[in-house]
C-alpha positions in Angstrom: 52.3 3.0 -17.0 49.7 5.3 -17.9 49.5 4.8 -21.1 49.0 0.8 -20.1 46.4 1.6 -17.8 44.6 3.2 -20.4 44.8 0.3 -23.3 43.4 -2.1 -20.2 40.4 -0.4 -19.2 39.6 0.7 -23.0 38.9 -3.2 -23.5 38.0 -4.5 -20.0 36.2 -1.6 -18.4 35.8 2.0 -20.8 33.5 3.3 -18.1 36.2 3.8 -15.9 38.3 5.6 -18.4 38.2 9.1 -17.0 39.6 8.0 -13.8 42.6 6.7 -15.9 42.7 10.3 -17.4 42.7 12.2 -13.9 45.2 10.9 -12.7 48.2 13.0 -11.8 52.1 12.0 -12.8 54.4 12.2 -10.2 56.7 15.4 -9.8 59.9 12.5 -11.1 57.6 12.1 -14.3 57.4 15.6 -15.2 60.8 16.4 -14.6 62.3 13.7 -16.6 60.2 14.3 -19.7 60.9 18.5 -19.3 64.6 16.8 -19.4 64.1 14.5 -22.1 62.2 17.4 -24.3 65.6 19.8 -23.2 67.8 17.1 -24.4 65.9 15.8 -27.3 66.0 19.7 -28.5 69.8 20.5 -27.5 70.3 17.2 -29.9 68.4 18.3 -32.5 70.2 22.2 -32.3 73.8 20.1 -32.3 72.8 18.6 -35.9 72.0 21.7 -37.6 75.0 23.7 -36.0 77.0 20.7 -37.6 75.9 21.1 -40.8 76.9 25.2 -41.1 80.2 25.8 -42.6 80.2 29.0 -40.8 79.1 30.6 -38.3 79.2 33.9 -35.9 78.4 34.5 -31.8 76.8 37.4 -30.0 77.0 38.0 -26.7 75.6 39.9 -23.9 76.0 40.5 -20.6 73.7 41.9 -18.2 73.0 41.8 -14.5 69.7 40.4 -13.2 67.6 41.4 -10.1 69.8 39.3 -7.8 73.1 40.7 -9.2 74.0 37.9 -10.8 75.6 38.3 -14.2 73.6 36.5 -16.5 75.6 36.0 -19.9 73.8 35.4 -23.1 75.4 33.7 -26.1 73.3 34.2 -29.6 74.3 32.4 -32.5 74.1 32.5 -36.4 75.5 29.9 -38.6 75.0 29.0 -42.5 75.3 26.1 -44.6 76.0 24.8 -47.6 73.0 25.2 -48.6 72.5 28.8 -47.8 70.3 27.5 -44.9 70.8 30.3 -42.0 70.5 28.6 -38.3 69.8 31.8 -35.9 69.2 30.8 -32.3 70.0 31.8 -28.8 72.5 29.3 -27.8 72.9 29.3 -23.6 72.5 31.9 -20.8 74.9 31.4 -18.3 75.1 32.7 -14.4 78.5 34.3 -13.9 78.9 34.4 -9.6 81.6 36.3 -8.6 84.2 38.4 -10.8 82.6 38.7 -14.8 86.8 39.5 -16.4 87.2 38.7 -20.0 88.8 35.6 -19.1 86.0 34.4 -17.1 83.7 35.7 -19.8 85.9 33.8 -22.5 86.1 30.1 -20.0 82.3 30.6 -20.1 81.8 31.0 -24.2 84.8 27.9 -24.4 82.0 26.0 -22.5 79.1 26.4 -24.1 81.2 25.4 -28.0 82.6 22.6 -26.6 78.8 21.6 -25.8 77.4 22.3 -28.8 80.2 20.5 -30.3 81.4 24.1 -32.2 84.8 24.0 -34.4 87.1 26.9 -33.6 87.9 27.5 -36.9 84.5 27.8 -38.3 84.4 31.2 -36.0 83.9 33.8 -38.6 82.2 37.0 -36.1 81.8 38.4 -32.8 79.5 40.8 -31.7 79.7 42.2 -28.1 78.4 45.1 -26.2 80.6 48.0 -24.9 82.0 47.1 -21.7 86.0 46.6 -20.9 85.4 42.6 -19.9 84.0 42.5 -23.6 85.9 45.0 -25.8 89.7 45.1 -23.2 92.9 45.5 -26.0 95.0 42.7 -23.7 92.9 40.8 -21.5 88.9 41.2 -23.1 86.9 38.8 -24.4 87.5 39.6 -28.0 91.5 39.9 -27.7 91.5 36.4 -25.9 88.7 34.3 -28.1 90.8 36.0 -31.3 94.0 34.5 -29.9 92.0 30.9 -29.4 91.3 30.4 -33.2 93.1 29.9 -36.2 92.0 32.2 -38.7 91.0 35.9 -38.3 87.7 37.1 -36.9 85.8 39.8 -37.6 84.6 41.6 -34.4 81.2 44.3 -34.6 80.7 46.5 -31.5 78.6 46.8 -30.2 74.9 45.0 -29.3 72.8 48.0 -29.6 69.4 47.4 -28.0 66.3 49.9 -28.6 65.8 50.8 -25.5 69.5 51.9 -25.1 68.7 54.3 -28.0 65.2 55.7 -26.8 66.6 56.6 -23.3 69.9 58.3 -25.0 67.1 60.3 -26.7 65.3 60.9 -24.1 68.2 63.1 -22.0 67.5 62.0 -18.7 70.8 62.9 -17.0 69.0 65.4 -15.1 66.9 62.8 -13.7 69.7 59.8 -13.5 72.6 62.2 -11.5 70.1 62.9 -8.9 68.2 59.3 -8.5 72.3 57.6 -9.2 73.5 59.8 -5.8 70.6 59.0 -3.5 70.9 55.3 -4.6 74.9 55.5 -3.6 74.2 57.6 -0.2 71.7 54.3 0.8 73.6 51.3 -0.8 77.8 52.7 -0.9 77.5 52.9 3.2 77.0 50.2 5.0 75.1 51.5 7.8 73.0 53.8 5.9 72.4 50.9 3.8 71.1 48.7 6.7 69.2 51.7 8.5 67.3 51.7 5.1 66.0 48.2 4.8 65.2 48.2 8.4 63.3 51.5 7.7 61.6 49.4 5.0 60.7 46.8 7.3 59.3 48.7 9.8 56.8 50.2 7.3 55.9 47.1 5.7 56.8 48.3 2.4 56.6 45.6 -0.6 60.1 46.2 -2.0 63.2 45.4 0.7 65.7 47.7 -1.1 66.5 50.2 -3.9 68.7 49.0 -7.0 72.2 50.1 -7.6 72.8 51.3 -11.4 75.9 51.3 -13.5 76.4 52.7 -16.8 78.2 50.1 -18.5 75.4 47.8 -17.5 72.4 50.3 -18.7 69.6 47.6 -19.0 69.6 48.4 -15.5 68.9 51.8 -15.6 64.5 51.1 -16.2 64.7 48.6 -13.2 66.6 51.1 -11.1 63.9 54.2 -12.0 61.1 51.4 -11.2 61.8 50.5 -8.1 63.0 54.4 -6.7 59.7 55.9 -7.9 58.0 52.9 -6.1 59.8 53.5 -2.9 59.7 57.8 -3.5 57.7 58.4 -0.4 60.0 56.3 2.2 63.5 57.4 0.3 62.5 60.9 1.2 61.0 60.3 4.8 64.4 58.2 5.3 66.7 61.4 3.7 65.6 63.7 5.8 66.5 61.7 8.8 69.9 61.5 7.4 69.4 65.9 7.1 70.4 64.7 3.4 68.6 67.1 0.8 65.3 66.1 0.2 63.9 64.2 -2.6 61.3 65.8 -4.9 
């Protein structure tokens, strides 16, 4: 309609063509073109997965700020032509339990969208945790069992960051920060003394962050957010007569 508005007053009226240009498309506009551009690109991504003969997955799993396990499935495929398609394929919410099985429904979805032959699976890479890498029930064992010819598995995702913090030796620093987050968070009511504490001080952050060692991307995030809340963590420990927090 906009675009008609525009071809009328360029012959009847140009004077009044800025007012054409200012005006606003409506919120239904927007998102229908954001969903015909997602589409239009999903589309495109379908055609050139088709043509690769083979092709391999990565996957990693990580959880985000709201603990929610966000699952992210990479992909590489080549064609006849030597042509080498490398893109990153879906991210997918996991709520509730992240098992290999759920892990392996999840990556089932996404090929079925993409239109993906099982037996073009030549490769899976994963990181190192048990949902991923389990002998009976992990995602590898099961998505192995779902294809018809063999697959050659790589373990694990190995990110830089992983490798600069291994480096850097900061158990010292982890044991200590890990034990104060599970005195606050693993007890309920020390857990909701502490975000009322954080209330009552008007502090900018509402809680600390748990950590887990399997899911180390949370180990910066964790660090971040207990030096930023250093001064009420100790004031609140030694109410608790826990040992104080240096």
């Amino acid at each position: 309609m906009k675009d008609c508005l525009k071809m009328f007053t360029d012959l009847v009226c140009p004077d009044k063509n800025s007012l054409v240009e200012n005006i606003s498309l409506s919120h239904q506009t927007l998102a229908r073109r954001v969903d015909d551009l997602s589409a239009n690109i999903e589309s495109n991504l379908i055609k050139r997965l088709d043509e690769c003969e083979f092709f391999s997955l990565a996957l990693d799993e990580s959880m985000d700020i709201g603990d929610t396990a966000q699952l992210a499935i990479f992909i590489r495929g080549i064609s006849k032509s030597f042509s080498v398609v490398e893109e990153l394929l879906d991210v997918y919410p996991i709520k509730g339990t992240t098992t290999g099985k759920d892990i392996f429904d999840k990556v089932k979805q996404v090929m079925q969208k993409f239109e993906l032959s099982d037996d073009k699976l030549i490769g899976i890479t994963t990181d190192g945790a048990p949902a991923m890498t389990g002998k009976q029930n992990g995602l590898v064992t099961l998505l192995s069992k779902s294809v018809p010819q063999d697959v050659i598995t790589h373990h694990c995702v190995i990110h830089q960051e992983n490798l600069c913090a291994k480096t850097m030796e900061m158990k010292h620093v982890m044991e200590k920060v890990v034990s104060v987050v599970n005195f606050i968070r693993s007890r309920g009511l020390n857990h909701r003394e502490f975000k009322s504490f954080l209330k009552e001080v008007g502090c900018a952050h509402d809680d600390v962050i748990y950590f887990c060692q399997v899911r180390w991307l949370s180990k910066a995030a964790t660090l971040s957010r207990f030096w930023g809340l250093r001064d009420e963590i100790k004031t609140f420990m030694a109410k608790k007569r826990y040992f104080m927090v240096e």
